[in-house]
C-alpha positions in Angstrom: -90.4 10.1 -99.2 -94.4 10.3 -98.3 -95.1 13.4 -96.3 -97.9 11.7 -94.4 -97.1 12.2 -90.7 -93.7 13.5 -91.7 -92.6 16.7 -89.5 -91.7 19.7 -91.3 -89.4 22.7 -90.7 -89.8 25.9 -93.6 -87.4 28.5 -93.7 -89.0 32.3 -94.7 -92.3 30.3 -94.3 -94.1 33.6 -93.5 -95.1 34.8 -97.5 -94.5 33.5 -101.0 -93.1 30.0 -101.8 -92.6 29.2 -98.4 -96.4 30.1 -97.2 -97.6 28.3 -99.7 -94.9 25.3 -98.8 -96.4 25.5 -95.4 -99.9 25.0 -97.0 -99.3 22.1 -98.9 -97.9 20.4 -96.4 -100.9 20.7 -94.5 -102.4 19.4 -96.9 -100.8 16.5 -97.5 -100.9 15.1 -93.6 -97.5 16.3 -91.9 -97.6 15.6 -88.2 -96.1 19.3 -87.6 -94.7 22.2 -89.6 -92.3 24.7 -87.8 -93.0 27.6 -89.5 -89.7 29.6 -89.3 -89.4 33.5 -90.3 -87.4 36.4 -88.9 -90.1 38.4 -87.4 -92.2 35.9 -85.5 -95.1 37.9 -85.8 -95.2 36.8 -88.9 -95.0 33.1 -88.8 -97.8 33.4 -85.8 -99.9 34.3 -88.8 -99.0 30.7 -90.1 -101.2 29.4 -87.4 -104.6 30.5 -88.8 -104.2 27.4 -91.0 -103.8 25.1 -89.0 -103.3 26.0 -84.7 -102.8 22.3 -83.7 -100.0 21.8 -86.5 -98.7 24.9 -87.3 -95.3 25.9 -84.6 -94.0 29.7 -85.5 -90.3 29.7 -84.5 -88.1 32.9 -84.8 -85.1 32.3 -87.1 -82.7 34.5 -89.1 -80.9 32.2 -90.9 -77.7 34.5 -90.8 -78.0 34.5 -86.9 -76.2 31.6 -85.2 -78.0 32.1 -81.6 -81.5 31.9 -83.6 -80.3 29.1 -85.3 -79.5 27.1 -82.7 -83.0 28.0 -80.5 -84.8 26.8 -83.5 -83.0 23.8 -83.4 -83.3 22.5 -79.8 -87.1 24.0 -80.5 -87.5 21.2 -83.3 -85.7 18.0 -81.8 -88.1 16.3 -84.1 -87.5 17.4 -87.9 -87.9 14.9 -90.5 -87.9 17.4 -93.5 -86.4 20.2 -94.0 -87.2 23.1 -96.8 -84.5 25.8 -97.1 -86.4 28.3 -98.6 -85.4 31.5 -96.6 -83.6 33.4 -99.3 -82.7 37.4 -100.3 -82.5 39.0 -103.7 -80.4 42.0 -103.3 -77.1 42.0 -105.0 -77.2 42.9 -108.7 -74.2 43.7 -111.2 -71.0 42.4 -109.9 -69.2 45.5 -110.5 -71.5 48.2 -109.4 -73.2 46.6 -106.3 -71.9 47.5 -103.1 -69.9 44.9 -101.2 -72.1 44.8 -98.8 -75.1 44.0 -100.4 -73.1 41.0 -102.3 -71.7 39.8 -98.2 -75.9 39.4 -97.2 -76.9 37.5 -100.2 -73.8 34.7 -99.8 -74.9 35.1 -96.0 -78.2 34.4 -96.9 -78.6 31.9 -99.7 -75.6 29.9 -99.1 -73.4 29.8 -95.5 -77.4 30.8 -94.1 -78.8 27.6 -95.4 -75.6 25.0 -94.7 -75.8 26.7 -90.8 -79.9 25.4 -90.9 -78.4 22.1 -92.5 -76.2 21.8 -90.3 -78.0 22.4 -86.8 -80.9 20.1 -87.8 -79.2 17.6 -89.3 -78.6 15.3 -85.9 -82.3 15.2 -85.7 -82.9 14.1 -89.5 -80.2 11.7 -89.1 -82.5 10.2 -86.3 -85.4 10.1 -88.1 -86.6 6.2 -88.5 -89.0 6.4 -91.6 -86.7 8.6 -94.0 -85.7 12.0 -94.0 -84.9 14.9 -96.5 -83.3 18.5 -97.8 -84.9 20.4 -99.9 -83.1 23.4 -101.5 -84.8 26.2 -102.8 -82.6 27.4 -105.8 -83.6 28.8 -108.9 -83.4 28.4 -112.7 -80.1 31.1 -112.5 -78.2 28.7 -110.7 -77.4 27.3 -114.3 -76.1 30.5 -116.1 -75.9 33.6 -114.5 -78.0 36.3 -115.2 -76.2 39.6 -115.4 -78.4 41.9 -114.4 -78.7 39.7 -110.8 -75.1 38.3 -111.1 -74.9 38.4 -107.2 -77.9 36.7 -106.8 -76.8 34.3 -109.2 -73.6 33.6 -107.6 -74.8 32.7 -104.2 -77.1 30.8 -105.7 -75.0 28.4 -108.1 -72.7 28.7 -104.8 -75.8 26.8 -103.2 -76.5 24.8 -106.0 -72.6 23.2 -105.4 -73.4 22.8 -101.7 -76.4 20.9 -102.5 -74.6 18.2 -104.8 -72.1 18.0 -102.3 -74.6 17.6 -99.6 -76.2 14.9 -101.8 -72.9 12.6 -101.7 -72.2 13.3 -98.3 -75.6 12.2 -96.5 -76.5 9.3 -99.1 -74.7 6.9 -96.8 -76.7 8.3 -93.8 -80.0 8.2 -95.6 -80.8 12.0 -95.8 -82.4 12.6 -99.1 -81.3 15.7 -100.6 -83.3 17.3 -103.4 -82.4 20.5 -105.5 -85.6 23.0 -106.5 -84.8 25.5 -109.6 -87.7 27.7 -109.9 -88.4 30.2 -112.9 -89.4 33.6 -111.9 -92.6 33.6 -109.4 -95.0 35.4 -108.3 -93.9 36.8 -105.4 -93.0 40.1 -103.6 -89.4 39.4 -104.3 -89.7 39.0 -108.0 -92.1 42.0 -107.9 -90.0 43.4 -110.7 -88.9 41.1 -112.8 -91.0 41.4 -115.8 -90.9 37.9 -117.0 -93.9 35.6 -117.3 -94.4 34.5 -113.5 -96.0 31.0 -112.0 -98.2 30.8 -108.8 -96.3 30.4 -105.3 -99.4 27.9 -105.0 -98.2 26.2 -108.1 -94.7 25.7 -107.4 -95.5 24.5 -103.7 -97.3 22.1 -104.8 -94.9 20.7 -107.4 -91.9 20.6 -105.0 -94.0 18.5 -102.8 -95.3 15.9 -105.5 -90.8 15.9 -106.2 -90.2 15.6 -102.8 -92.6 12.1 -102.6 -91.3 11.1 -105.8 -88.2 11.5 -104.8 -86.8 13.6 -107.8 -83.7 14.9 -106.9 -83.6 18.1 -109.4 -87.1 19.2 -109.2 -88.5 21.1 -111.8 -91.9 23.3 -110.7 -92.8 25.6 -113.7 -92.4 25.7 -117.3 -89.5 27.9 -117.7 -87.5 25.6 -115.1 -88.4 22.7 -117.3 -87.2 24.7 -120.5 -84.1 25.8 -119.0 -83.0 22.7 -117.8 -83.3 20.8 -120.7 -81.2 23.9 -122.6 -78.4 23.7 -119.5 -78.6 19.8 -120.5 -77.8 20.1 -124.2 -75.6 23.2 -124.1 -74.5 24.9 -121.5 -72.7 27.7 -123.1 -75.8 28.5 -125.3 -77.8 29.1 -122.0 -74.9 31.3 -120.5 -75.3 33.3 -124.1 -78.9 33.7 -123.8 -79.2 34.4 -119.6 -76.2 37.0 -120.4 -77.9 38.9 -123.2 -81.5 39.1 -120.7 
C-alpha cells in the first residue's frame, strides 16, 4: 500500500514510536494524520510539524464514548496504526489484578474497539486500506519478568491473525509489528540494547508499502523471529530465563 495521499489515524501518537509514526508519515506525503492521545494537549503538540496535516483528536482507547468521537471525527481513515499501548503488569502471580485488567484493556479489547469503530470507513476506502498492529518481539515467548505484558500482547498478536483472515475478502490489509525493546519512556528500564523510535517508525512504514505482513523493525526482532521460526520452545527457554 503507498502512503502517498493516504490518510492516517495513530494511536498514543503523542511521544515515542507513535510521534515518530506521525513523522514519517509526513514524510512520506499522507493527505492527513489524526494524531490521537489521551490528553489532547498533547497531540496539539503534534501540530508543530505539520498545522495543515496534522488533526489532534482526544482518545482513550479504553473509553468507548472517546472512541466513537474519534471515529465520526475521522469519516476519512485509510490507515490505521494501533500503537496506543501500556506496560504495567509484571509477574503473573504477584501483580495485582488490577494492573493485569488495564493492560488486556489496553493492548488488546482497546485496540479491537479502534478496529472496530474505524473499520466502516477503511472498508470504504477506494485505493487500499490497512491495520497495522504494534506488537512486540514478546508476543512470541513470554518474558517472565513482564508476563502480563506479554500476555495481552500474544492476546493481540491472535487478534491480528484473526483480523488478517477476516478482512482479506474485504480488502483491509492487516500487518503485524514485533518490535525489540526501544528507546522509549516506556522501556526506560529495560536494560537491553535499545533501537531509535525514529528507526523503527521508519521501518514499519517501508513494511507497510511493501506490504509485509509480519514486520520486522530492529535487529533483535529479526533475531527473534527467525529463533520463534526454527524452534519455538528454545525461544520460550531463553525469554524465560531473561
Amino acid at each position: 500500500m503507498k502512503l502517498e495521499k493516504s490518510v492516517a489515524f495513530v494511536t498514543g501518537a503523542n511521544r515515542g514510536i507513535g510521534g515518530a509514526l506521525v513523522a514519517q508519515l509526513l514524510g512520506r506525503g499522507v493527505a492527513r494524520v489524526y494524531a490521537a492521545a489521551r490528553d489532547l494537549g498533547q497531540a496539539e503538540r503534534m501540530v508543530e510539524l505539520d498545522p495543515a496535516r496534522v488533526v489532534p483528536v482526544r482518545l482513550d482507547v479504553t473509553s468507548p464514548e472517546q472512541i466513537a468521537a474519534a471515529a465520526k471525527r475521522a469519516p476519512d481513515v485509510t490507515v490505521l496504526f494501533n500503537n496506543a499501548g501500556l506496560l504495567g503488569a509484571f509477574g503473573l502471580l504477584d501483580t495485582p489484578p488490577a494492573n493485569l485488567q488495564r493492560e488486556f484493556d489496553t493492548n488488546f479489547f482497546g485496540s479491537l474497539a479502534v478496529t472496530r469503530a474505524l473499520l466502516p470507513a477503511l472498508e470504504r476506502a477506494t485505493g487500499g486500506a490497512a491495520i497495522v498492529n504494534l506488537l512486540t518481539v514478546v508476543s512470541f515467548a513470554s518474558m517472565p519478568a513482564i508476563g502480563g505484558y506479554s500476555a495481552s500482547k500474544a492476546a493481540a498478536f491472535s487478534m491480528t491473525q484473526a483480523l488478517r483472515a477476516e478482512l482479506r475478502k474485504k480488502h483491509v490489509d492487516v500487518h503485524a509489528v514485533f518490535p525489540g525493546p526501544v528507546d522509549t519512556e516506556m522501556s526506560r528500564n529495560i536494560q537491553l540494547p535499545k533501537t531509535s523510535a525514529d528507526a523503527v517508525a521508519r521501518a514499519i512504514v517501508e513494511g507497510v508499502e511493501r506490504g509485509d505482513e509480519d514486520i520486522l523493525p530492529d535487529p533483535m526482532s529479526m533475531a527473534v523471529f527467525a529463533k520463534w521460526m526454527a524452534s519455538p520452545k528454545e525461544l520460550e527457554r531463553q525469554f524465560g530465563s531473561m
